[in-house]
N, C-alpha and C positions, 0 to 999 in steps of 0.2 A: 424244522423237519422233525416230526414224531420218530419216537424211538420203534424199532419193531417188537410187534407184538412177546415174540418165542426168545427174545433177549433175555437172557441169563443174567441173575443178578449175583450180588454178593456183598457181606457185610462183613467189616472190619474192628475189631474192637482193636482200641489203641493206636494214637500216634505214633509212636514211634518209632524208628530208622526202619523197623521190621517192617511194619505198620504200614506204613507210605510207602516202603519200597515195593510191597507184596501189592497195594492199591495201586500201585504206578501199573505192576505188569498185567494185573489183570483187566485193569482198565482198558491198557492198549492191545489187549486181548480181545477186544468186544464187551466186557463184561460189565455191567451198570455198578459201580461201587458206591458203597456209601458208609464212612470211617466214623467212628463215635473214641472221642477222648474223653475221657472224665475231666483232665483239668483244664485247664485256662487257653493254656497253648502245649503245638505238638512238640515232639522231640523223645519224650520220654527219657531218659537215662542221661542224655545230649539235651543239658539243660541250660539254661545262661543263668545269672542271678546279677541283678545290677547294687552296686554299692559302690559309692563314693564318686559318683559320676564314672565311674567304670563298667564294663558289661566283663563278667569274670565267665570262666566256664563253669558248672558244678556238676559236671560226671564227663565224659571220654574225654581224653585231648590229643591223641595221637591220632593223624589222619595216614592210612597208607593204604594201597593194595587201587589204587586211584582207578583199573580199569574195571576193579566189581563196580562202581559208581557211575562209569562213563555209558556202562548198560542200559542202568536209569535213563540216561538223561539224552540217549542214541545217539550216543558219542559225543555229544555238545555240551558237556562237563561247562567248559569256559565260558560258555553263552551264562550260565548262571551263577557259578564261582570263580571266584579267582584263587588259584593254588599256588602257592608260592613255597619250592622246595626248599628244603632247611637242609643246611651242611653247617656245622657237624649236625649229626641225626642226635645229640645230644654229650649233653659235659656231665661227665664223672666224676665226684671230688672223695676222696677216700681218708681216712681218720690219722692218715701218716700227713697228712698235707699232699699229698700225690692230687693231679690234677690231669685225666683224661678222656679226649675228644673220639667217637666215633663218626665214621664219615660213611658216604652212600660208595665211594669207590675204593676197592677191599685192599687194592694196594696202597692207597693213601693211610686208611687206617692199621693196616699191617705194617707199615714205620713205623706210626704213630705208638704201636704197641711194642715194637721193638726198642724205643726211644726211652720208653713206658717201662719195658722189665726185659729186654733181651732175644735175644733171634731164638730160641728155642720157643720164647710166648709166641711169636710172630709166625711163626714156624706150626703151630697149635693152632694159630686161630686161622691161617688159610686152612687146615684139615679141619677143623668146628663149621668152619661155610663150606666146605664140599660135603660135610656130613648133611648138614644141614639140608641140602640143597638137592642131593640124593632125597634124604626125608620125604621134602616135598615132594617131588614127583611121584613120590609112590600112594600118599595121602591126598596127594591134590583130588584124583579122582572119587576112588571109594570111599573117603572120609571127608573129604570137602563140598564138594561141588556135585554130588549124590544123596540118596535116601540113605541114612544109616545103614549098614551092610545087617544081613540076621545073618545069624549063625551058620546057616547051612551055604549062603557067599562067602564068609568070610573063611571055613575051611575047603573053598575049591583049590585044590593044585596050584592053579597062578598068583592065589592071592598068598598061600601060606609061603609059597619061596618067595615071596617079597618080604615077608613080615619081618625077619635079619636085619634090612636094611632099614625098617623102619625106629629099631632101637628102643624096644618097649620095655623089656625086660632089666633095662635097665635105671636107674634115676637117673637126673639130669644131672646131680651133682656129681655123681659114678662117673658120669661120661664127661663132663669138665673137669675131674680132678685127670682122668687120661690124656686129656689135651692141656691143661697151662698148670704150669710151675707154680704160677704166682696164684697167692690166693684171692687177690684183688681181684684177677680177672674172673677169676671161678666167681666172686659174688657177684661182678658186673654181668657175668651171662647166666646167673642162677636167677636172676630175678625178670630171665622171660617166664619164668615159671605163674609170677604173680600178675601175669597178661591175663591169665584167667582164675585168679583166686585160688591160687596153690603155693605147693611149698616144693623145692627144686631139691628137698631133702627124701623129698614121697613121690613126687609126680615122675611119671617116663622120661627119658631123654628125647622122644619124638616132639617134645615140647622146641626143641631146637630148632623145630622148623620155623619157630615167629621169627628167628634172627633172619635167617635166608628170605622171608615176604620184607622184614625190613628193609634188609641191605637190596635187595634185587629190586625191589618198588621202588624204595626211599618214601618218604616221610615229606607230607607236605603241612605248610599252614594258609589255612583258607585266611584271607585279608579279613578284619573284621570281625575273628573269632570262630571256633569250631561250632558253633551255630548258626552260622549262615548255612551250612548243611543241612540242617532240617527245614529252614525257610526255604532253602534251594528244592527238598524235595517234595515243600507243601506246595511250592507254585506249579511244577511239573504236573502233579497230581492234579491241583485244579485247570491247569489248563489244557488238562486231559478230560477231564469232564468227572473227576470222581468229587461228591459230595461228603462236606468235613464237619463235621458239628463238635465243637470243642464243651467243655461245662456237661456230657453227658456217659455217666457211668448204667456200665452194664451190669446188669444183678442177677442176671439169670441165661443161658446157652438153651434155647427150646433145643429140644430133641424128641423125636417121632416116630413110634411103630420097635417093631422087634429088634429091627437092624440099625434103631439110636440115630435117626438121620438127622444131621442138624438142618433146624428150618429156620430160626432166626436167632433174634434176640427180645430179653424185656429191659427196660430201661428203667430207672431207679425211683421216673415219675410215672412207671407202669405201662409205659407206652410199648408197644410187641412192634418191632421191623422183620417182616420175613423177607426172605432169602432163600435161593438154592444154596448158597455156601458161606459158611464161618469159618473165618481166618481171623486167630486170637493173637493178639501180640502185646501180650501179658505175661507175667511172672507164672510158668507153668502150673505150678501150686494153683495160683490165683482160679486158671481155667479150671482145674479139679470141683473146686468150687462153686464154678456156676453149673457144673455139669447135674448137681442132685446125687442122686443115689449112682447115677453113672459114674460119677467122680471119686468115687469112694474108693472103691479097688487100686486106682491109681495112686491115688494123694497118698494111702497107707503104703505102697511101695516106693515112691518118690518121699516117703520119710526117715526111709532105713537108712538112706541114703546122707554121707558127710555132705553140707553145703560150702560153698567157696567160699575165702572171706569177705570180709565188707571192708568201710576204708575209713577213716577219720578226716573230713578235710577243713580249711583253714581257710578261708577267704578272705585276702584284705589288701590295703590302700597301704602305702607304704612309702616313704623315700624311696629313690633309686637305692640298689644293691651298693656296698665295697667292692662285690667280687665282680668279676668278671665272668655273668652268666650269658648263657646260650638260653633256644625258646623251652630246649624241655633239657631240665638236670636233675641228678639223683646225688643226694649226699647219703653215703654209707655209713651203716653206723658198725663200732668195731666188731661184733660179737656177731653174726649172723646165722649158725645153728640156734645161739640163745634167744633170739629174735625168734625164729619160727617155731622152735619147739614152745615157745608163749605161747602164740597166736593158734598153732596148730594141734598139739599136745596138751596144753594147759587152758586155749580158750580164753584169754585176755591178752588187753594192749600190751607190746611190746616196751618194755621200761626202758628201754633204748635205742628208740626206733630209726630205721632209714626213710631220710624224707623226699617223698619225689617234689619237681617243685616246676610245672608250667608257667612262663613268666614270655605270655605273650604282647608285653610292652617291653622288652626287651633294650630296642633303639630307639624308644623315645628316650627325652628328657622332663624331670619333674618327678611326679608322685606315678607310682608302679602301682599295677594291678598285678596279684600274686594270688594263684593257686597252688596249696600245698597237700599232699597228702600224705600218712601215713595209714600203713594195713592195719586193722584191725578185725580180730574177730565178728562173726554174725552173731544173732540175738540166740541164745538158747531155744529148741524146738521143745523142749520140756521142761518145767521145773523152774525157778528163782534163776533169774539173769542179773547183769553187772548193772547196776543202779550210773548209768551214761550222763544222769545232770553234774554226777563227781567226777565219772572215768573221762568224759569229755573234756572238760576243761586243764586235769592232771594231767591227759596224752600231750594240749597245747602248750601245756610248757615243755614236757620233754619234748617237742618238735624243736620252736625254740632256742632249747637249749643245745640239741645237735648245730642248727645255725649259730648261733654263740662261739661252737667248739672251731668252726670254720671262720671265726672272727668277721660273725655279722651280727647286729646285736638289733635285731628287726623289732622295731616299735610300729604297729601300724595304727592309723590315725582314725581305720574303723575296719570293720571285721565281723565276718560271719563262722561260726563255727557248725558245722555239719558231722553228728559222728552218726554212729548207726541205726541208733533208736529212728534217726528223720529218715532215712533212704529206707528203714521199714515202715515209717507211715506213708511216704511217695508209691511206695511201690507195695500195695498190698499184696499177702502171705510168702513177700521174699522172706522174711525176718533181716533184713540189711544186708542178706547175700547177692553181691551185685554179679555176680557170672553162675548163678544156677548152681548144679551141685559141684564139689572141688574135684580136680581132673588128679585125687591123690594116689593113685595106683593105677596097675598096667589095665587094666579093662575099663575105665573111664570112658574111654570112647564108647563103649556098647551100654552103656549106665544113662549117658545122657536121653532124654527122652526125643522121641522121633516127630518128626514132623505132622503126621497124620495120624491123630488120638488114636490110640487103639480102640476097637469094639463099637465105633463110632464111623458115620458117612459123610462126607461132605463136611470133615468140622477139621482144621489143622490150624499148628501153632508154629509161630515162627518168632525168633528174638533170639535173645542171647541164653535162656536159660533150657533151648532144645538142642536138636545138631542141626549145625554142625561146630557151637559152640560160643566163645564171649567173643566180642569186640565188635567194634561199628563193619568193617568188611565181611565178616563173618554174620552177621545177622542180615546182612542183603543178601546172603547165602545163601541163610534158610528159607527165606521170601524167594528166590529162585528156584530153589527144592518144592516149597510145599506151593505153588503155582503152578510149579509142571505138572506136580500128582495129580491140585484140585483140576485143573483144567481137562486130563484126561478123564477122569474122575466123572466129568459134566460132559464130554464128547465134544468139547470147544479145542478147532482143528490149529488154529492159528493163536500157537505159543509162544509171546514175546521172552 
């Protein structure tokens, strides 16, 4: 059956989670899609990297918020993945030897923490998840699951007698040291901070809201690795009928007439695809870039701007562990102001860093596949940067060497090291900031860039470096956001 003639099209730059999810809704929109990836295969940031006969992750690994995905997929999530919930939501190990489990059910884990440091910590962290949990509902709307607020929404009467409750004014670290005694606890919930590339030393305490989509979702693992999520959203897409072309990089956003309307794209072997509508799901920066002189005004204000950190990770084939690890754990390192004011204030690796550490072969037996990562700085946007073929390999030992300190003495048998110089060649003009600019002060939220290019028609960006912010649930967010706009935008009535 031919398509109808007055059928609405639209083109997508980029695979990734933004990328397909933003192609899935317009697709089943009515809308003839057609996605160009520059590399190989889709995912973007949600990458796999095979070594050692292993399929490792190499960027997100934390699955949660499970019903923005079941949207995709019209609730049949299951038909494509298998989720399999994780309890604990991950192991804590802390530099006294202290060894602590959070869990999805709040009284389970509030023993656990009583057990941990005492009925006043326990006593703290049920008031940290009601705060938390308040948070939410008040961001869920205007700051999540909408267009960025302007200024003249954000101070209407309803919205400003909420803003108290949202906790901005304060840091995160302000508002944990009010809730737990213990210092341990304050660094195991200061490092929701680094869920989007910050520092829990400068960012709001509205940051506390990732603990409440944790604990109230929970945290799954897809069977297979957290890249069957992007295969799971490349087949929905093609069996939706959007067209994928992997190997093709865009070089140029056409734009037309006064009012800047986007009409297509050019492609890098010069090939022009028009379109009523472009939806970018690239490294914000990056669009600046195809835009020409349009781009200009922007990229120079989106430069004033601090970027989030980047990350250093560690890929490798291993014996099974000594310890007794869970799928996702963090080993603390002792100093944790000294830690961020490196990365944040000084702009290099931390010399004693906290190692996150994915180890989605868990329950097998034999040779482990291990993702690690420590934060590190992004690339300087001006001027002489850290020479990474040294700082790279010097962080791998102090990684290392924190497992050492937990008496694991990890030899791996092969290995890929990833520091930030590589996630800024993956990702062109991030400089290796993998969450866009850093959420380091209370106005962040109004910094991040919005969905629909300003000064521009028909052209919107979605991913992790617009709003409504960084992580895989959070970027099918803004593919919700910026589908509703395009689609009003185009007068296409029937909005998935």
């Amino acid at each position: 059956m031919s398509e109808p003639e007055n059928r609405r099209t639209a083109v997508v730059i980029g695979g990734g989670v933004g990328g397909l999810a933003a192609a899935i809704r317009l697709q089943r929109a009515g809308v003839a899609v057609r996605l160009f990836e520059r590399a190989a295969t889709v995912g973007g940031k949600l990458r796999e990297v095979g070594l050692g006969g292993k399929r490792l992750p190499g960027g997100p690994s934390v699955f949660t918020m499970r019903g923005v995905f079941e949207e995709l997929f019209d609730g049949k999530l299951d038909a494509w993945l298998e989720l399999l919930p994780l309890d604990p939501l991950c192991r804590h190990f802390f530099p006294d030897g202290s060894v602590l489990d959070l869990y999805s059910d709040e009284e389970k884990s509030a023993a656990a923490i009583e057990a941990f440091a005492g009925q006043a910590n326990a006593d703290g962290y049920r008031r940290f998840r009601k705060h938390a949990a308040r948070i939410y509902e008040v961001v869920r709307g205007p700051f999540m699951e909408n267009p960025v607020p302007s200024w003249a929404e954000f101070l209407r009467p309803r919205i400003l007698m909420q803003m108290p409750r949202i906790d901005a004014l304060r840091t995160l670290w302000t508002a944990l040291e009010d809730m737990f005694p213990d210092p341990r606890l304050r660094q195991l919930f200061g490092r929701y901070a680094t869920y989007n590339g910050s520092s829990p030393y400068h960012a709001p305490a509205t940051l506390a809201v990732i603990a409440h989509v944790e604990n109230a979702d929970g945290i799954f693992a897809p069977r297979g690795g957290i890249y069957r999520l992007a295969e799971a959203l490349l087949g929905q897409a093609r069996a939706l009928g959007v067209e994928v072309v992997c190997n093709a990089d865009v070089t140029e956003v056409l734009l037309e007439g006064k009012q800047r309307r986007a009409v297509g794209i050019r492609l890098s072997d010069g090939r022009v695809e028009r379109a009523d509508l472009v939806i970018a799901n690239c490294d914000v920066a990056h669009l600046y870039g195809l835009l020409g002189e349009a781009g200009e005004k922007p990229a120079r204000k989106y430069a004033r701007e601090d970027l989030s950190l980047s990350a250093c990770l560690l890929l490798c084939v291993a014996d099974k562990a000594p310890l007794a690890l869970a799928h996702h754990n963090v080993f603390f390192s002792p100093d944790y102001p000294r830690e961020f004011s490196e990365l944040v204030d000084e702009r290099r690796p931390p010399s004693d860093p906290t190692v996150y550490l994915c180890a989605e072969d868990v329950h097998e037996q034999g040779p482990q596949g291990y993702f690690f990562l420590a934060n590190a700085p992004a690339l300087q946007k001006q001027g002489a940067d850290r020479d990474w073929a040294t700082e790279g390999p010097a962080l791998r030992t102090r990684m290392l060497a924190v497992l050492e300190r937990y008496g694991w003495k990890l030899q791996p048998t092969c290995e890929e090291l990833v520091p930030p110089t590589e996630f800024a060649r993956l990702f062109p003009s991030s400089k290796g900031a993998l969450y866009g600019l850093a959420s380091n002060s209370r106005m962040a939220a109004f910094k991040r860039p919005p969905n629909q290019v300003p000064h521009t028609e028909r052209l919107y960006a979605v991913g992790g470096t617009v709003h409504p912010g960084a992580g895989l649930p959070m970027t099918c967010l803004s593919a919700r956001i910026a589908v509703t706009l395009a689609l009003a935008e185009l007068g296409v009535e029937r909005i998935s």
